[in-house]
C-alpha positions in Angstrom: 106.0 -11.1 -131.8 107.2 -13.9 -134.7 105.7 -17.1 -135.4 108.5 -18.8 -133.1 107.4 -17.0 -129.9 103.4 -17.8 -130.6 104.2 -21.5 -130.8 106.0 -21.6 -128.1 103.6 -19.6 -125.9 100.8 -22.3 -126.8 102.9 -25.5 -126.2 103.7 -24.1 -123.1 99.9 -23.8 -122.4 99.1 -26.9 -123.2 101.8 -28.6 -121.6 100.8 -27.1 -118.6 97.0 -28.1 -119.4 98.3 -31.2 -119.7 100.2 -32.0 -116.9 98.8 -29.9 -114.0 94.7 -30.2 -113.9 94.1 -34.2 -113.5 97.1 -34.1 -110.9 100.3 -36.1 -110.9 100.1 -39.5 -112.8 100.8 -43.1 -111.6 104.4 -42.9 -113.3 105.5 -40.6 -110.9 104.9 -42.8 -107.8 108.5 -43.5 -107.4 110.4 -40.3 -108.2 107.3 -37.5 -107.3 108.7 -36.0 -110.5 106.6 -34.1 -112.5 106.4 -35.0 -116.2 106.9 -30.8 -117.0 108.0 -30.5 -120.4 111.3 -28.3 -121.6 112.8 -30.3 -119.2 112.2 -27.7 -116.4 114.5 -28.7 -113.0 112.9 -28.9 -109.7 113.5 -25.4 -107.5 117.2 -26.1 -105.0 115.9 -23.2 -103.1 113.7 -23.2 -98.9 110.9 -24.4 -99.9 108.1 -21.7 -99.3 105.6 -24.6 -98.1 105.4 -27.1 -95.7 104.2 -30.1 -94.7 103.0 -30.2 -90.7 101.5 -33.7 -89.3 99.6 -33.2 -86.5 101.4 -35.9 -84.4 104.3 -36.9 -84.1 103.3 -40.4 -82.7 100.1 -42.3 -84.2 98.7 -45.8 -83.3 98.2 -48.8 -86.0 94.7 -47.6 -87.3 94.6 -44.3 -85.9 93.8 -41.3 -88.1 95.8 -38.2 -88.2 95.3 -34.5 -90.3 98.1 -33.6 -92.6 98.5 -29.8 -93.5 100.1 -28.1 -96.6 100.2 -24.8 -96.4 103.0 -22.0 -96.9 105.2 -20.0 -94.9 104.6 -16.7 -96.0 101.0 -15.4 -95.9 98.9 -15.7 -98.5 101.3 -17.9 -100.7 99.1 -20.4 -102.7 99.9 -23.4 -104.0 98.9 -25.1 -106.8 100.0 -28.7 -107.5 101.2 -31.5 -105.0 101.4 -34.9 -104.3 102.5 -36.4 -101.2 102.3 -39.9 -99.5 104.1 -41.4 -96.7 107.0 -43.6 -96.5 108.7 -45.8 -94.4 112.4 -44.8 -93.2 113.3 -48.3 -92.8 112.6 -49.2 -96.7 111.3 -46.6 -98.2 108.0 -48.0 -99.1 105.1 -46.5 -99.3 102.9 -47.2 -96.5 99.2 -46.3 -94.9 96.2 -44.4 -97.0 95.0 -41.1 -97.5 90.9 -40.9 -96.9 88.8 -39.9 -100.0 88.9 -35.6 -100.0 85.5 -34.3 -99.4 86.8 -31.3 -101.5 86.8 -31.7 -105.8 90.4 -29.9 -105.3 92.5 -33.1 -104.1 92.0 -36.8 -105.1 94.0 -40.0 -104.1 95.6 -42.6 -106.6 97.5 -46.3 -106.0 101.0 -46.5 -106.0 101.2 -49.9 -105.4 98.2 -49.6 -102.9 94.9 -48.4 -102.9 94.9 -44.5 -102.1 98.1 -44.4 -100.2 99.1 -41.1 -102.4 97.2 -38.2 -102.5 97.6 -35.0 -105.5 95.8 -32.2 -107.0 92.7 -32.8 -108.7 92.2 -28.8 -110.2 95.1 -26.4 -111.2 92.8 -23.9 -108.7 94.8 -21.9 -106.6 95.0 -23.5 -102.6 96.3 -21.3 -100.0 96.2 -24.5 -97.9 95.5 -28.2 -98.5 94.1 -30.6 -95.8 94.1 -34.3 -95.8 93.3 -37.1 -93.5 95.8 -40.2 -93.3 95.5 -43.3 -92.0 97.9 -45.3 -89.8 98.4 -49.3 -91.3 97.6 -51.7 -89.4 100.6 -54.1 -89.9 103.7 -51.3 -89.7 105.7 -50.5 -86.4 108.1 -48.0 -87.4 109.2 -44.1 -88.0 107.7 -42.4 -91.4 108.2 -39.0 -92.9 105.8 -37.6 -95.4 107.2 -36.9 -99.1 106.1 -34.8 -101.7 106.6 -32.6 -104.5 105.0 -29.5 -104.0 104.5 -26.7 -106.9 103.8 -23.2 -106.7 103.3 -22.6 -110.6 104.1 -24.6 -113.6 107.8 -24.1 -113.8 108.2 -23.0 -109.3 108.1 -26.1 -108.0 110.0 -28.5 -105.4 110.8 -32.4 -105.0 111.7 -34.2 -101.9 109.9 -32.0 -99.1 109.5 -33.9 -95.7 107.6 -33.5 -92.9 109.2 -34.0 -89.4 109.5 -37.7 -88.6 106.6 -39.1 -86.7 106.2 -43.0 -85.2 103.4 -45.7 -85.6 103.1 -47.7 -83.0 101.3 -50.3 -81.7 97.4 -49.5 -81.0 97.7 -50.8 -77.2 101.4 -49.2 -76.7 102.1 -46.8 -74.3 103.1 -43.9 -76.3 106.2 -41.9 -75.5 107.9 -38.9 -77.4 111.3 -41.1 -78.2 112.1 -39.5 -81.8 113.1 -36.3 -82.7 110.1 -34.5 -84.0 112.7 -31.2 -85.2 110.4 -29.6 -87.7 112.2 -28.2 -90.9 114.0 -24.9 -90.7 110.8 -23.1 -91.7 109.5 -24.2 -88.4 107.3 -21.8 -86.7 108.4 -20.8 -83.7 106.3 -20.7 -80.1 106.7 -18.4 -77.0 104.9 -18.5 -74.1 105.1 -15.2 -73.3 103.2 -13.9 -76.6 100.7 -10.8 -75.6 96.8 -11.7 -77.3 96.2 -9.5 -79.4 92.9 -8.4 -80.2 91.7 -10.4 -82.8 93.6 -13.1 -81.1 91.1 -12.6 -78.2 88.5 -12.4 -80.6 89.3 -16.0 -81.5 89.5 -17.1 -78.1 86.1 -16.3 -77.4 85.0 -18.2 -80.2 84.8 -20.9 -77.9 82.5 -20.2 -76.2 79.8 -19.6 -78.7 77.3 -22.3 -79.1 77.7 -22.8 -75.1 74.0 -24.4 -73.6 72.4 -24.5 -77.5 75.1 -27.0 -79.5 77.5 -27.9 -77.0 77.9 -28.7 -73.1 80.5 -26.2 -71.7 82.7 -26.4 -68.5 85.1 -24.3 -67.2 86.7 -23.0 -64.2 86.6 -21.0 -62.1 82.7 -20.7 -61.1 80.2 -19.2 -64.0 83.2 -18.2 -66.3 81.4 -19.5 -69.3 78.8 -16.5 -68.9 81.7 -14.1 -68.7 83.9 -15.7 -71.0 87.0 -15.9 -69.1 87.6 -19.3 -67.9 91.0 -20.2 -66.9 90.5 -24.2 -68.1 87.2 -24.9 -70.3 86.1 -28.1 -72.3 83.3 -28.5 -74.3 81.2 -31.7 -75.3 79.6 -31.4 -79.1 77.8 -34.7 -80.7 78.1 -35.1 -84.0 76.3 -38.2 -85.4 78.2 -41.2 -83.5 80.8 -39.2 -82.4 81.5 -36.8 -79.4 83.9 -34.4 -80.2 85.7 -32.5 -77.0 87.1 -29.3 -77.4 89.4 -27.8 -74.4 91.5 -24.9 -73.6 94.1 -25.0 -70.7 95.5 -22.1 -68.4 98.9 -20.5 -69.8 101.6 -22.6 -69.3 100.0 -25.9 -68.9 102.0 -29.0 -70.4 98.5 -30.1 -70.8 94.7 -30.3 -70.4 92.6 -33.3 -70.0 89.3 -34.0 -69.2 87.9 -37.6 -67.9 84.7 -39.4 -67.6 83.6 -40.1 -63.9 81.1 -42.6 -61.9 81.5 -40.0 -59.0 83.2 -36.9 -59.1 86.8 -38.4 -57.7 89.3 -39.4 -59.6 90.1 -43.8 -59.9 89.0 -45.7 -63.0 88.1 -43.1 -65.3 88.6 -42.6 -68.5 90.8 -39.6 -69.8 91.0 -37.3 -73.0 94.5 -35.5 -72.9 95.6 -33.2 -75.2 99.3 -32.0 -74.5 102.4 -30.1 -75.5 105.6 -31.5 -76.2 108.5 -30.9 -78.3 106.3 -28.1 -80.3 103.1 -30.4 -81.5 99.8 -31.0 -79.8 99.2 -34.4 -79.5 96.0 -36.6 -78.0 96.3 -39.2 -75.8 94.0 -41.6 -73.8 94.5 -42.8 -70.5 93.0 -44.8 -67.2 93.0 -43.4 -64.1 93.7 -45.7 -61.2 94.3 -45.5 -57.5 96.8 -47.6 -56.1 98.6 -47.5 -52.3 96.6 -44.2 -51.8 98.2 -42.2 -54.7 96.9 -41.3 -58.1 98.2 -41.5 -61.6 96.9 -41.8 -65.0 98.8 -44.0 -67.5 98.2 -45.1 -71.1 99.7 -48.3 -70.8 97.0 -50.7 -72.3 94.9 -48.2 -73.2 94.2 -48.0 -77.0 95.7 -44.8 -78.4 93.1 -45.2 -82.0 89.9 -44.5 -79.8 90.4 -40.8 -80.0 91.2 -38.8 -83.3 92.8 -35.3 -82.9 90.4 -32.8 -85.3 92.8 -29.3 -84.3 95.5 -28.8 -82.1 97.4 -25.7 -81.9 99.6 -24.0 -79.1 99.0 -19.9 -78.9 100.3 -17.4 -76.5 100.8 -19.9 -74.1 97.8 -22.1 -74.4 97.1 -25.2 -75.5 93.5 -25.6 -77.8 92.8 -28.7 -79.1 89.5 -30.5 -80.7 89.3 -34.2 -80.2 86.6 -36.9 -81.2 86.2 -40.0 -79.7 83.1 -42.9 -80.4 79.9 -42.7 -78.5 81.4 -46.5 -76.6 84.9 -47.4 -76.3 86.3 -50.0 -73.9 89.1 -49.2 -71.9 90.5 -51.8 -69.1 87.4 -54.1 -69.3 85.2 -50.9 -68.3 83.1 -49.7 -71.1 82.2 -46.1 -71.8 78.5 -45.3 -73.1 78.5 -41.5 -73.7 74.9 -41.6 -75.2 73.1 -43.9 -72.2 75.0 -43.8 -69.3 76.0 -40.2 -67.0 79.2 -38.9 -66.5 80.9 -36.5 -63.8 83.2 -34.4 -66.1 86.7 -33.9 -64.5 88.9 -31.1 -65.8 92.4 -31.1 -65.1 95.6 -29.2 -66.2 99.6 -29.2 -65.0 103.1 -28.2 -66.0 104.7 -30.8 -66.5 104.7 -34.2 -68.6 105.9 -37.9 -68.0 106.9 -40.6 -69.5 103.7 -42.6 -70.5 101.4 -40.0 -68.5 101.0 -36.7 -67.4 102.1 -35.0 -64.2 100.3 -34.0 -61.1 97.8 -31.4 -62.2 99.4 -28.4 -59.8 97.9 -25.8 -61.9 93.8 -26.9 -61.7 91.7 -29.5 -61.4 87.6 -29.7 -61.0 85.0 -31.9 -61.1 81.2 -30.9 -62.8 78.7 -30.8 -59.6 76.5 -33.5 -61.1 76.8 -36.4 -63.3 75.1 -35.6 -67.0 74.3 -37.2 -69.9 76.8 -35.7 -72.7 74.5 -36.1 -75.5 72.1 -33.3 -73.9 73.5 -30.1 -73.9 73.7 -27.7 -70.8 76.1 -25.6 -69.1 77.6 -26.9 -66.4 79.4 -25.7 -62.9 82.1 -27.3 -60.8 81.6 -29.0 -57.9 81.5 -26.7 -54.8 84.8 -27.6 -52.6 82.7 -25.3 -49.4 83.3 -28.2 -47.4 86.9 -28.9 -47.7 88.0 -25.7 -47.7 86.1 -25.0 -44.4 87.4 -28.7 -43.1 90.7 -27.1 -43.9 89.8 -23.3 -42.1 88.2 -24.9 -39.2 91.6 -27.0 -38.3 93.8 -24.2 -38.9 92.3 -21.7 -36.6 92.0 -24.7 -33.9 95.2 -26.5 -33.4 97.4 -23.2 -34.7 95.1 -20.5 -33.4 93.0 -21.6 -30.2 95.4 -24.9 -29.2 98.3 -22.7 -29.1 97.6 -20.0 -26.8 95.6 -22.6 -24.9 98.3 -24.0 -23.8 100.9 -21.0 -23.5 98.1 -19.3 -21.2 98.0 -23.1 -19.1 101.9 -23.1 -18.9 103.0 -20.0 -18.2 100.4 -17.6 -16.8 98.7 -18.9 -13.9 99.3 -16.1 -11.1 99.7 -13.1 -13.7 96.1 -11.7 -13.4 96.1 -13.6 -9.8 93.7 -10.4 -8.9 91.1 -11.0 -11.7 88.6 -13.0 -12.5 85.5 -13.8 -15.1 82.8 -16.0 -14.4 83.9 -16.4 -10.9 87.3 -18.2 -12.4 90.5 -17.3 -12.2 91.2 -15.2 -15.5 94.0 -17.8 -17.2 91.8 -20.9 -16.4 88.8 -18.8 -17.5 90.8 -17.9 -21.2 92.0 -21.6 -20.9 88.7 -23.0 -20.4 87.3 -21.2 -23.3 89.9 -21.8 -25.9 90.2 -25.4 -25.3 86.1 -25.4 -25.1 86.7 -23.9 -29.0 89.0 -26.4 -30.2 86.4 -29.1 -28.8 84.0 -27.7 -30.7 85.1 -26.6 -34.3 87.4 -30.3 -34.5 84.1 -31.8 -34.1 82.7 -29.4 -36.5 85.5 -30.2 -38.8 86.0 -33.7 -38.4 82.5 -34.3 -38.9 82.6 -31.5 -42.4 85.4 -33.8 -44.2 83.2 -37.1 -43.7 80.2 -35.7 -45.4 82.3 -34.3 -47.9 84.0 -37.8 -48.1 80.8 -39.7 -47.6 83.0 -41.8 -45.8 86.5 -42.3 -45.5 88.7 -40.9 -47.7 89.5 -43.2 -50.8 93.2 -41.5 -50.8 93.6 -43.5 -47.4 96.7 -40.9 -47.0 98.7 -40.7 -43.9 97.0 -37.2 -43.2 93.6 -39.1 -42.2 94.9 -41.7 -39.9 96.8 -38.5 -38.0 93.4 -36.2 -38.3 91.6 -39.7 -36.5 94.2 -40.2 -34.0 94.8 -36.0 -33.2 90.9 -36.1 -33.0 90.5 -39.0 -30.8 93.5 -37.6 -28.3 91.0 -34.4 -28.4 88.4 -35.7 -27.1 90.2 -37.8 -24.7 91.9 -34.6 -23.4 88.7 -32.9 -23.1 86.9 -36.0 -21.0 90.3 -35.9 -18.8 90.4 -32.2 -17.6 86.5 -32.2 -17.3 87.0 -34.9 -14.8 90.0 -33.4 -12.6 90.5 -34.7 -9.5 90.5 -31.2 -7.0 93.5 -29.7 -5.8 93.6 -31.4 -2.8 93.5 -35.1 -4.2 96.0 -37.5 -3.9 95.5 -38.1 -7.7 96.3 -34.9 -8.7 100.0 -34.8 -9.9 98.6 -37.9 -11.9 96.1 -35.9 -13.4 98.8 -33.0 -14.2 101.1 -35.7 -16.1 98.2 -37.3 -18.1 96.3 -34.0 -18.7 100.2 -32.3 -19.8 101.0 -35.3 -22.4 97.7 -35.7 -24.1 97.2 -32.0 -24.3 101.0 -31.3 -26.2 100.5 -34.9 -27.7 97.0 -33.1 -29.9 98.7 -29.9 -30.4 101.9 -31.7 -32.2 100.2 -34.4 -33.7 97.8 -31.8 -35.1 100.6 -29.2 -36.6 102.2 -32.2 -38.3 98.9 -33.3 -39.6 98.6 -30.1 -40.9 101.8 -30.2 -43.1 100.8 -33.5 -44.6 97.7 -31.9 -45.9 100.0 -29.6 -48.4 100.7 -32.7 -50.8 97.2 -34.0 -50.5 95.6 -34.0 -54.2 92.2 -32.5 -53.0 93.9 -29.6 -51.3 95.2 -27.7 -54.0 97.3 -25.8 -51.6 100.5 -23.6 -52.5 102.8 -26.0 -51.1 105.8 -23.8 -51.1 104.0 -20.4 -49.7 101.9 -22.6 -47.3 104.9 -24.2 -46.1 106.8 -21.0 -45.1 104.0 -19.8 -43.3 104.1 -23.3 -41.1 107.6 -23.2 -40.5 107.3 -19.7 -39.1 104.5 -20.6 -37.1 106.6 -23.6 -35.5 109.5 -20.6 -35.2 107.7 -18.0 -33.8 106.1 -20.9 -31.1 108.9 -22.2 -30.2 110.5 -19.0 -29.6 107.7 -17.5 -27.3 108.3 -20.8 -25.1 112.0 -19.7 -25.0 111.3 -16.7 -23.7 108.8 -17.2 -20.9 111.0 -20.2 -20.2 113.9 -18.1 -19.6 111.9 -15.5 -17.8 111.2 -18.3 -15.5 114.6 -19.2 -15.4 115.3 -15.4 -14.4 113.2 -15.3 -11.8 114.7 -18.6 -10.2 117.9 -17.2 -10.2 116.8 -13.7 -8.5 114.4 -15.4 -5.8 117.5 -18.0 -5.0 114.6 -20.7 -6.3 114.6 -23.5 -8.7 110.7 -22.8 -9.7 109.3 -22.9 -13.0 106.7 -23.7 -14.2 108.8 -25.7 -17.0 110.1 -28.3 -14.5 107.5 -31.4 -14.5 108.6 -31.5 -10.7 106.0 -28.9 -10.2 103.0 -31.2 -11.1 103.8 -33.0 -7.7 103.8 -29.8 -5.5 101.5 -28.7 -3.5 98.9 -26.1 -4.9 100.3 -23.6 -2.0 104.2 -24.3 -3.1 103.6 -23.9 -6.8 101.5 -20.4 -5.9 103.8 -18.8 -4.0 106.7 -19.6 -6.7 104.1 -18.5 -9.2 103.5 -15.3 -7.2 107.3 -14.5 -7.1 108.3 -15.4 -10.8 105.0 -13.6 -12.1 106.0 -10.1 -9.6 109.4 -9.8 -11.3 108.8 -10.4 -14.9 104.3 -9.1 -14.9 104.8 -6.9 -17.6 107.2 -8.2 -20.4 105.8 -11.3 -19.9 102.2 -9.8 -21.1 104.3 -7.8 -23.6 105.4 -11.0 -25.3 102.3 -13.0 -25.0 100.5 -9.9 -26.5 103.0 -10.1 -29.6 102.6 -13.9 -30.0 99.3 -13.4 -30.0 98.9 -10.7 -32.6 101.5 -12.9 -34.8 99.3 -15.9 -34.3 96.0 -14.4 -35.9 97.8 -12.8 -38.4 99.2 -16.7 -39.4 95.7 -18.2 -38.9 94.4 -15.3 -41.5 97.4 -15.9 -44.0 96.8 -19.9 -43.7 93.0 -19.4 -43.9 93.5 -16.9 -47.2 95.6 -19.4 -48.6 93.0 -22.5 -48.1 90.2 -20.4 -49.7 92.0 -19.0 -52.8 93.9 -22.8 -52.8 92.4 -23.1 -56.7 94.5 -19.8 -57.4 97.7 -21.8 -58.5 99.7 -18.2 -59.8 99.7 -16.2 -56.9 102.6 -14.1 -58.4 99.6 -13.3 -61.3 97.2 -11.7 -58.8 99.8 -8.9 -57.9 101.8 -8.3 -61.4 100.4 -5.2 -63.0 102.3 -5.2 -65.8 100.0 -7.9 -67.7 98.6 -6.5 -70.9 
């Protein structure tokens, strides 16, 4: 080696002592060129790192973490400076906070530390910075920099994704393109956990009842570690920092704060995913003409700060932090004095300025709590509903239904037996209608405790549960007060005692379809539904035939009796029995056939309707059957 090559060697070295430790100087503010000597140009090549906001929408004020890292694993990097500029000027703007590491530093191009660089030449396998939003700048941004791999590797110009600052009480929408750069990562949602992928989900759960309040769904999954949706409440100094997990496929996960454990004037940590970012968002929860929504118009986007956010194998996992009191809507929020019902909440879909209906879970702690002491907490116990829910089903479709087919049709088929001294139709009618007295009372009385009042959805479904209820009980005073045979009032009785008694059953079945969109429910609206469409099928169908068999009958005894015709109710009881006799002696045995079949076919709905009510939580019912899942 000559003289030549031994110079060079050291200038090099101290060139690159010169220019890399103390970071990139104030002269480079403009151009983020770095002052390397020999003249060395800046890399043309991809870029092997990248810069990833964690938002692509920020409020004046509002904080946001701004990653460096590379794209191929284990790739350090060390030299950068970055700051972010407008893309209407091209001015600098906002302020990087002071690094709590000796690695990175910030210096003043033009403004107190709105750049950020290198403070060592030690090698960085990612760099992590906090920036802050200005408080006078509406606009889109992208974040510059020059970022170096080694003295003489390095690259100039590298953007982020663009991302918008808007105004701290704007509702925030996703209205810019937030592409990332062609090194983007990309997402699936049908990516199989691996193991130490599950490893890190259960990570989540540690600390559970010792440093942090935990919540999840369904019941006691935080002892087994398998919740489906989970957030947890840490305090750290003045700040309480929620962490949450949603279900695969959820657009999002949020989780309010609660007077009572219903939804309406709440306030709402979301964390969702759109356009390949998780963002954090704050919303209000109102209640207005009976429905539900949650939208961020006027709420203050800068109360929360998102600490992580990330979107794998299908789930979204974020950690945001949020002061100990915030205001939102005139109410104000004291996490350290006041007690909170936690409600949990996550859907598949996304709207502008709020989040869909939550059609994959939602629950509610079952007490209020005071965040800043830690325990482990369990939903709310939905018992009552779902027996409100039971109770109707197997009344009005199960009991009601054959009820009334017995009444209409079957009055003289077992004219030679009897139970209880009763004919054995009235004795079976009796009884069922006795049973739908009965377990409506039972239910209608369930939903108000449940309630503790009326419901503050003031839905359609209760006016048409108070009326079907009502007509019930009116039915029930009516036929226990039926004139005798023989009485003058008696077709009366047969007309008033017909309507009121169909009037229920309809009333009730339609009742029963509105309760499919009700929020509380939960129900698989599109399974559910089928069932109740075949129920009104299948019913109808029965009344065909029996109908028709009475028809039959009428033609082969040369008689227009049925038990159809409203005529009848103004017969004689000694007419209508000999017709019964006649149409009941031709047609005995199919006709028992076919109410033995619509029987059978209307337990099995009442079970399938009952299932449903009970597992009405279990949003996926395709995922309790498909084996294949790893």
């Amino acid at each position: 080696m000559n003289l030549i090559h031994i110079v060079f060697i050291i200038t090099a070295q101290i060139n690159l002592l010169q220019c890399l430790p103390q970071g990139a100087p104030q002269s480079a503010c403009s151009t983020l060129m770095p002052i390397h000597g020999n003249n060395i140009p800046a890399l043309t090549s991809e870029p092997l790192f990248r810069i990833s906001p964690q938002s692509d929408v920020l409020g004046q004020r509002q904080k946001m973490r701004v990653e460096i890292n590379s794209v191929i694993s284990d790739l350090t990097i060390k030299g950068f400076m970055i700051q972010a500029r407008s893309l209407q000027d091209g001015s600098v703007i906002g302020e990087f906070s002071p690094p709590q590491d000796r690695l990175t530093k910030t210096i003043d191009c033009g403004n107190v530390g709105n750049t950020a660089t290198h403070s060592s030449t030690e090698l960085k396998r990612n760099v992590v910075l906090e920036w802050n939003a200005p408080t006078d700048f509406i606009g889109d941004i992208v974040f510059n920099s020059t970022l170096a791999q080694d003295y003489d590797k390095f690259w100039v110009g590298v953007t982020s994704s663009p991302l918008r600052i808007v105004a701290d009480d704007q509702e925030i929408t996703n209205s810019i393109s937030t592409t990332r750069q062609p090194l983007k990562p990309t997402y699936s949602y049908t990516t199989k956990p691996t193991a130490e992928n599950s490893n890190n989900e259960d990570m989540i759960y540690n600390g559970c009842g010792n440093t942090k309040t935990c919540f999840g769904v369904p019941s006691n999954c935080v002892q087994t570690r398998s919740c489906a949706s989970f957030t947890a409440v840490k305090v750290e100094g003045d700040k309480y920092v929620f962490e949450m997990r949603s279900p695969p496929r959820a657009a999002y996960i949020a989780t309010g704060l609660s007077s009572d454990d219903k939804m309406g004037d709440d306030s709402v940590v979301e964390c969702i995913y759109d356009s390949g970012s998780v963002r954090a968002m704050v919303s209000h929860t109102i209640v207005a003409n009976g429905k539900f929504d949650a939208p961020r118009s006027g709420v203050p986007q800068n109360i929360v700060q998102l600490r992580e956010g990330r979107f794998e194998n299908g789930m979204i996992y974020c950690q945001v932090e949020r002061p100990a009191v915030t205001r939102v809507n005139n109410v104000v929020f004291d996490l350290s004095k006041n007690t909170y019902y936690l409600l949990m909440a996550s859907g598949s879909g996304l709207r502008a300025g709020s989040v869909d209906y939550h059609d994959i879970n939602r629950a509610a702690s079952s007490s209020a709590l005071n965040l800043a002491e830690v325990a482990n907490i369990t939903a709310k116990s939905k018992f009552l509903l779902r027996f409100h829910g039971s109770l109707m089903v197997l009344t009005w479709i199960g009991s009601t239904s054959i009820a009334i087919v017995m009444a209409r049709y079957f009055k003289l088929t077992w004219r030679r037996s009897s139970m209880c001294g009763k004919d054995l139709w009235f004795a079976w009618h009796q009884l069922l209608v006795i049973i739908t007295i009965v377990l409506s009372a039972v239910a209608f009385i369930v939903i108000f405790i449940e309630f503790k009042g009326w419901s503050p959805a003031n839905t359609i479904h209760s006016y048409l549960g108070v009326t079907t209820t009502a007509i019930c009980f009116l039915q029930a005073l009516i036929g226990f007060s039926r004139p005798s045979p023989s009485s003058k009032n008696r077709p009366l009785f047969n007309w008033v005692h017909w309507f009121c008694g169909n009037a229920a059953h309809i009333l009730s079945i339609v009742t029963i379809f509105t309760s499919v969109k009700l929020e509380k429910a939960e129900l698989p609206s599109d399974v559910f539904d089928v069932i109740l469409v075949s129920y009104v099928v299948i019913h109808v169908i029965a009344h065909l035939l029996f109908s028709l068999m009475g028809c039959l009958s009428d033609r082969k005894d040369a008689q227009k009796v049925t038990s159809l015709h409203m005529t009848d109710m103004s017969q004689s009881p000694r007419t209508q029995m000999i017709a019964s006799v006649k149409q009941d002696a031709s047609y005995a045995p199919f006709r028992k056939f076919i109410l033995a079949i619509y029987a059978i076919l209307i337990i099995l709905i009442v079970i399938s309707l009952i299932v449903l009510i009970v597992l009405a939580p279990v949003k996926d019912f395709k995922s309790l059957f498909d084996f294949n899942k790893s």
